[in-house]
C-alpha positions in Angstrom: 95.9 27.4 -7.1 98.9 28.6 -4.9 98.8 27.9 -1.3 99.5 30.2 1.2 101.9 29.9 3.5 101.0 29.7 7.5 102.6 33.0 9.2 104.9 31.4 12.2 104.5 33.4 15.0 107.1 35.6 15.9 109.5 35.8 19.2 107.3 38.9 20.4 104.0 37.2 20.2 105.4 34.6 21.9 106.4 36.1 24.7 103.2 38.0 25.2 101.2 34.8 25.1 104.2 33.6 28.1 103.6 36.6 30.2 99.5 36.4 29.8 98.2 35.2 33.1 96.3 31.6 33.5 92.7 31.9 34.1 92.3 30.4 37.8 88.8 29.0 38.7 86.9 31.1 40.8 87.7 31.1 44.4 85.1 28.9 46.7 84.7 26.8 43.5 86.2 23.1 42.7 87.5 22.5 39.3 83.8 21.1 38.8 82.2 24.2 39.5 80.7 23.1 43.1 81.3 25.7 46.0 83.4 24.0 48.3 81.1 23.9 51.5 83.0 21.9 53.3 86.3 24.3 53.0 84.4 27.5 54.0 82.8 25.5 57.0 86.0 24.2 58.3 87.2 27.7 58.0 84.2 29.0 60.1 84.5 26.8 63.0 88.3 27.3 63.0 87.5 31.1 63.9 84.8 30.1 66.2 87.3 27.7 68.0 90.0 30.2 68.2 87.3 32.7 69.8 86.1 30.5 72.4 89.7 29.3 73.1 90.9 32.7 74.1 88.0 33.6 76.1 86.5 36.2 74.0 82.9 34.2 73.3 82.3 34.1 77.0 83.7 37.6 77.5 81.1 39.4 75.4 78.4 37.2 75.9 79.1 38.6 80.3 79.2 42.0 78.3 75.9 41.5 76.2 74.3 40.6 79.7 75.4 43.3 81.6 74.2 45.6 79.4 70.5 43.9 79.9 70.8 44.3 83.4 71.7 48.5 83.3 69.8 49.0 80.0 71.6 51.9 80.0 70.8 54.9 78.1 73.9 54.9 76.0 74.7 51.3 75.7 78.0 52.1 73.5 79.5 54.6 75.7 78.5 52.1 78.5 80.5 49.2 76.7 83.4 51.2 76.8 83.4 51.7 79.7 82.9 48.2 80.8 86.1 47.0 78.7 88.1 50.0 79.9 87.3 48.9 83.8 88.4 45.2 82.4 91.7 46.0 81.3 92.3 47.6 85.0 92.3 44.0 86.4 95.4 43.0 87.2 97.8 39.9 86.6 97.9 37.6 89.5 101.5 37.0 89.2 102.3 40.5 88.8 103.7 41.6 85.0 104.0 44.3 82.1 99.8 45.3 82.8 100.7 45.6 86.8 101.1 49.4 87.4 103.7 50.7 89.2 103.2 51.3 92.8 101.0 49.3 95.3 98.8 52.1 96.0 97.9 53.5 92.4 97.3 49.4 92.1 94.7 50.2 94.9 93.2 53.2 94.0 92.3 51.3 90.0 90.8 48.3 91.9 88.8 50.4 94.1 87.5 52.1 91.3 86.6 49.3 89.3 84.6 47.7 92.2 82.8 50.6 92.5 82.0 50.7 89.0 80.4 47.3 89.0 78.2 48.2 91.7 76.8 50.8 90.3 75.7 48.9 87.4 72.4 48.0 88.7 70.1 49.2 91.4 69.6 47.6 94.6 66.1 46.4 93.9 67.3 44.9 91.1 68.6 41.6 93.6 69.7 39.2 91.0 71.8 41.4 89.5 72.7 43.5 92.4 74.3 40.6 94.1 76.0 39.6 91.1 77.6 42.5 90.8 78.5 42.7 94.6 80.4 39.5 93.9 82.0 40.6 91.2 83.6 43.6 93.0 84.0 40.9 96.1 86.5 39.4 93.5 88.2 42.5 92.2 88.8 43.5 95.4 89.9 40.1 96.7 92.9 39.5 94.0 96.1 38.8 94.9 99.3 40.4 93.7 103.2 40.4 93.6 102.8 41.8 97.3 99.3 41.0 98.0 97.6 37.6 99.4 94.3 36.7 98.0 91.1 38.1 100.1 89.7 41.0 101.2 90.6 42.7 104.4 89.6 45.5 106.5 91.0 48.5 105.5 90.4 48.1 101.6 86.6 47.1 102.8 86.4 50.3 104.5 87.8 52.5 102.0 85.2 51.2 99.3 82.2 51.9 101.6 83.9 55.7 102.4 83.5 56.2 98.7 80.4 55.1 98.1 78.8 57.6 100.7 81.5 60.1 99.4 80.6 59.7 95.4 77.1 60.0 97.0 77.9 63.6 98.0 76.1 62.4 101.5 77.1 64.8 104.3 79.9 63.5 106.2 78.4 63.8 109.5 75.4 61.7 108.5 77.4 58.9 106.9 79.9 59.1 109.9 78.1 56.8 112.1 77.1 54.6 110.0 80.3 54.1 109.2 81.4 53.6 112.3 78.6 50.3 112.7 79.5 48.5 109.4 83.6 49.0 109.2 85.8 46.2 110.1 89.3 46.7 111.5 92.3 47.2 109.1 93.6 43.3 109.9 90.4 41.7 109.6 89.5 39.3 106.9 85.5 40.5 105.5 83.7 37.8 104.3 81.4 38.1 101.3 78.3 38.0 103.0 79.5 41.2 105.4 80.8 42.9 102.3 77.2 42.5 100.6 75.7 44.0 103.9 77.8 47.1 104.2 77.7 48.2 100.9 74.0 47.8 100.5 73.4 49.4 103.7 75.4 52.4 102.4 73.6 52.4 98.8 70.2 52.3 100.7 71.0 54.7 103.3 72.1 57.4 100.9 68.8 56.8 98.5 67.0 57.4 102.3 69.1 60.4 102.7 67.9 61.8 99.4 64.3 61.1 100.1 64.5 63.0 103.1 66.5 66.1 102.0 63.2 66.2 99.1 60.7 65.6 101.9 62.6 68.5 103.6 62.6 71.0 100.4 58.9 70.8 100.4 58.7 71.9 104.3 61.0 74.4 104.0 60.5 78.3 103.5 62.4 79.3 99.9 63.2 82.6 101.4 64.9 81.6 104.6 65.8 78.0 103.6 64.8 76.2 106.9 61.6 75.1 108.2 59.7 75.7 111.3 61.0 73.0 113.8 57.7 72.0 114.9 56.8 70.6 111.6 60.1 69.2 110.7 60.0 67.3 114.6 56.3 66.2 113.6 57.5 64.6 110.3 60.1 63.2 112.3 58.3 62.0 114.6 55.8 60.3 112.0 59.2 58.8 110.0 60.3 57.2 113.2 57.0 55.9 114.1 56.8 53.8 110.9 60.2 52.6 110.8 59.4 51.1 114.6 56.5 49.3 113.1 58.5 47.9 110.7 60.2 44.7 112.5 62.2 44.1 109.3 65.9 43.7 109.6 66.8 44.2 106.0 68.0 47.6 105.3 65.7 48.1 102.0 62.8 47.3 103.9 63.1 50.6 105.7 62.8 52.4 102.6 59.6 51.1 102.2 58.7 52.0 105.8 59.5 55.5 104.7 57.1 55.4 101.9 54.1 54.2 103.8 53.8 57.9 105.0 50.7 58.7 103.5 49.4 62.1 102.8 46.8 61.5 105.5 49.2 60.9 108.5 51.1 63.7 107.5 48.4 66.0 107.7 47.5 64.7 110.8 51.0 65.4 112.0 51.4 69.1 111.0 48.1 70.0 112.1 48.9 68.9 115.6 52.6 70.8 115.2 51.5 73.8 114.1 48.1 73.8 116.5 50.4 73.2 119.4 51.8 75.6 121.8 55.4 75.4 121.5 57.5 78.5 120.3 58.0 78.6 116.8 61.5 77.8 115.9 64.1 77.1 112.8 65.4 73.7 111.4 67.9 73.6 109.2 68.6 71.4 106.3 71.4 69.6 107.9 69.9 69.4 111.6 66.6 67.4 109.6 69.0 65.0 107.5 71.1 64.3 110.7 68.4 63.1 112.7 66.5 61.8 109.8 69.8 59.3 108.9 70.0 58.7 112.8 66.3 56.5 112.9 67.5 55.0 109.4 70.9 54.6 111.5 69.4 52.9 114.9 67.8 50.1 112.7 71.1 48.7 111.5 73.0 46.0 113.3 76.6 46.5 113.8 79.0 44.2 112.0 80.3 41.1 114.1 
């Protein structure tokens, strides 16, 4: 019986079998077959290490916690925000992130610290206060031209905004104003920084309460009220903020809201059973003097 020959294989098939790629074990795997734990955990730690190194750990985690504190209603839109206010912080030694000009530098801080203070309410105290000294901070940073603190002027200019952005008539903010500024030179502290702006967040929710008391004592045709009911509510508001021997501004608030229906009543059937000529009160005459007993409580800075 013949044997066959054995077909050599030929130059093409050879370089086919060249050019076909090695099978590689699968990635995560030893030669063995075992996932390589220890590589992937190494791996893992290296990115957590690198994270916390550069600050963004703790930077999300003050994010995460801010957000608990507003619980706002579009917590997205309010991270953005919240990053977008952090990249307006400026380099302490001045650099490419420093805008150009000292004022627009001014205007972007101003802003920012205002935007933390709005983040929670002013009942809310823990987190109120935090974020007081957080704009404290912003405020306080130094710059190519700027020492470190806070001084008079800048402290002024934040608490003129606040009753501005709280669309507060000017002539009821004015003399508040006048008690809690500080002179341009003047270092603030913290502590009178957390006074002022509180007493200019509480004053304009007072403000507020009083231009809805008003809209309920007011004739919709003529938009004013008889004076001698709006004087008797007055009178009734000032009465209660005189019992209250509280210094705080907040407390006065709740002064305010201890005016039951009951004294109330009391104090428009006496206006309107008196004998005095019926008269007009305006909208703006009522807020005025309303602020003014708010006003009277507060102790002047220094």
């Amino acid at each position: 019986m013949a044997v066959l020959p054995v077909p050599m294989p030929s130059a093409k098939m050879a370089a086919v079998e060249k050019r076909r790629p090695a099978v590689a074990p699968p990635a995560g795997f030893t030669d063995s077959g075992r996932q390589s734990v220890s590589r992937a955990a190494g791996a893992a730690e290296s990115e957590e290490d690198f994270l916390r190194q550069v600050g963004v750990t703790e930077m999300l985690r003050a994010a995460l916690l801010k957000v608990l504190e507003a619980r706002p209603e579009e917590p997205i839109a309010f991270l953005a925000h919240y990053f977008e206010n952090m990249g307006l912080r400026s380099p302490v030694n001045g650099g490419a992130g420093e805008p150009p000009g000292q004022l627009l530098l001014q205007q972007q801080r101003l802003g920012r610290a205002l935007w933390h203070l709005r983040l929670a309410h002013h009942s809310q105290r823990a987190a109120f206060n935090n974020n007081v000294s957080v704009a404290y901070e912003c405020l306080s940073a130094g710059g190519r031209r700027k020492r470190p603190g806070l001084d008079g002027r800048t402290y002024s200019e934040l608490l003129r905004r606040i009753c501005r952005d709280g669309q507060a008539p000017e002539e009821v903010v004015a003399p508040l104003l006048r008690k809690v500024q500080c002179r341009d030179h003047e270092a603030v502290p913290l502590s009178v920084f957390r006074a002022g702006t509180l007493t200019c967040f509480v004053l304009l929710e007072f403000v507020a309460r009083a231009g809805a008391l008003f809209q309920l004592l007011e004739d919709p045709v003529a938009a004013v009220a008889d004076r001698r009911v709006g004087q008797a509510v007055l009178d009734t508001l000032e009465g209660a903020l005189q019992a209250s021997d509280a210094a705080a501004p907040a407390r006065f608030l709740e002064a305010g809201s201890r005016l039951g229906p009951d004294s109330l009543a009391l104090a428009l059937d006496r206006a309107v059973g008196g004998r005095r000529p019926r008269a007009p009160m305006t909208r703006e005459e009522f807020l005025e003097r309303a602020a003014a007993l708010f006003i009277a409580k507060v102790k002047p800075v220094g």
